[in-house]
C-alpha positions in Angstrom: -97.9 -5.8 47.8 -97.0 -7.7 44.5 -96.8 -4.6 42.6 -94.0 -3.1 45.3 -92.0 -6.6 44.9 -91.9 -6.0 41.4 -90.9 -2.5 41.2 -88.2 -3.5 43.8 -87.1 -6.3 41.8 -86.9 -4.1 38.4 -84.7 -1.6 40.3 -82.3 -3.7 41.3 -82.2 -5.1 37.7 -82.0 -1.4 36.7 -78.6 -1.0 38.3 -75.5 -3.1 37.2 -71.6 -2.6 38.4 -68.6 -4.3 38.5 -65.0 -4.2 40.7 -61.4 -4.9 39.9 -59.1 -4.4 42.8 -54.8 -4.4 42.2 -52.2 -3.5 44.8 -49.0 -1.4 43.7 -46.0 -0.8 45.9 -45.6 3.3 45.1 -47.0 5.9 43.3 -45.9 9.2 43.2 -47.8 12.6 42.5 -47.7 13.7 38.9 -45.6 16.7 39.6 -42.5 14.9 41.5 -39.8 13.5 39.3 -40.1 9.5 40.8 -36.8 8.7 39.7 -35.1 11.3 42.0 -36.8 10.3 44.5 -35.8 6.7 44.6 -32.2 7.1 43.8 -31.0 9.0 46.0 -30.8 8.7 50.1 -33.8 10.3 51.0 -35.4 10.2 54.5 -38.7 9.6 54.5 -41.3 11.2 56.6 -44.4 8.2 57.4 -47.8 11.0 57.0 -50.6 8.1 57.8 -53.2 6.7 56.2 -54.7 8.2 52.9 -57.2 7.7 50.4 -58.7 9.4 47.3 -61.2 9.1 44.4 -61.4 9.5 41.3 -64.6 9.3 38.8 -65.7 10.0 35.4 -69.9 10.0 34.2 -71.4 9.3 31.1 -74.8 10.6 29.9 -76.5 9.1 27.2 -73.3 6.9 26.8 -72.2 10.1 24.5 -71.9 13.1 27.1 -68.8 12.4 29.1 -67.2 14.8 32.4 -65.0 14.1 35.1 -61.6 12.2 35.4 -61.0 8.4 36.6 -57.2 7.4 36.2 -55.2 6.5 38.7 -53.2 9.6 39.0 -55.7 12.2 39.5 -57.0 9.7 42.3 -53.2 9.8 43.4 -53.0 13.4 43.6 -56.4 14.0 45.5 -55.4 11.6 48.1 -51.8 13.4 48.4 -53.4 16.6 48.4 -55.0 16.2 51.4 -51.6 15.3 53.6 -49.0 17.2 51.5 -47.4 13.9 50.9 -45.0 13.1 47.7 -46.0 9.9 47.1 -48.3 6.9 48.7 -46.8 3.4 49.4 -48.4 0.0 50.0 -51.6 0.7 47.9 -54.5 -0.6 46.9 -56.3 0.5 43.6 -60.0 -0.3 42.5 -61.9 0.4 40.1 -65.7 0.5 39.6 -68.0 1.1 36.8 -72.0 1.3 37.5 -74.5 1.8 35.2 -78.7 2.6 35.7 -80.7 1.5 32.9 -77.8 0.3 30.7 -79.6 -1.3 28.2 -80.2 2.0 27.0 -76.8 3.9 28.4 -78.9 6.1 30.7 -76.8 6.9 32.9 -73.0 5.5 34.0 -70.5 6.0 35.8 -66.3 4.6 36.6 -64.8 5.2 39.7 -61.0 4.8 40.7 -60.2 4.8 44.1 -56.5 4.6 45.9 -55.9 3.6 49.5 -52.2 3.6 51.3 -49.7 5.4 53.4 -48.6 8.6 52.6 -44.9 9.9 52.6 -42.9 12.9 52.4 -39.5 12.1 51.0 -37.2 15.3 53.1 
């Protein structure tokens, strides 16, 4: 029974993360010109909640894939609704790592929540 508390305890020790959270008031996709659409009267069409994610892994702190900025976590989330832009949005961003002593394994996430819109 000892033995299982121990190896419980070391992987919990094994794993290590950390969050930021921001808010933004809008982000646009990468392809719409964002100027354009705020200077001009544009209706705007209210397409619901969205959300997207975003993440980029590391192995062997050396062998890196994947994307984490904000926009490509912007444009997932858009993707989905066929919106132009999100408004009222919440960002965060994680970064985990297993073993990192030794950089085993890690990983950042960036993840988007807010209400899509279509600007008509």
């Amino acid at each position: 029974m000892r033995s299982i508390r121990l190896m419980g305890l070391l992987g919990m020790l094994a794993l290590i993360g950390c969050t930021s959270v921001g808010s933004l008031g809008i982000i646009a996709k990468s392809s719409a010109d964002p100027v354009s659409l705020l200077s001009k009267g544009h209706s705007v069409k209210d397409l619901g909640p969205a959300e997207g994610r975003a993440c980029r892994y590391f192995a062997l702190a050396v062998i890196p894939w994947g994307n984490s900025d904000i926009q490509n976590a912007v444009d997932q989330a858009l993707q989905k609704t066929g919106g132009d832009a999100l408004v009222n949005v919440s960002t965060s961003t994680s970064l985990y790592g297993f073993a990192p002593i030794y950089n085993v394994f890690s990983f950042t996430c960036t993840s988007v929540k807010g209400t899509a819109v279509k600007v008509e």
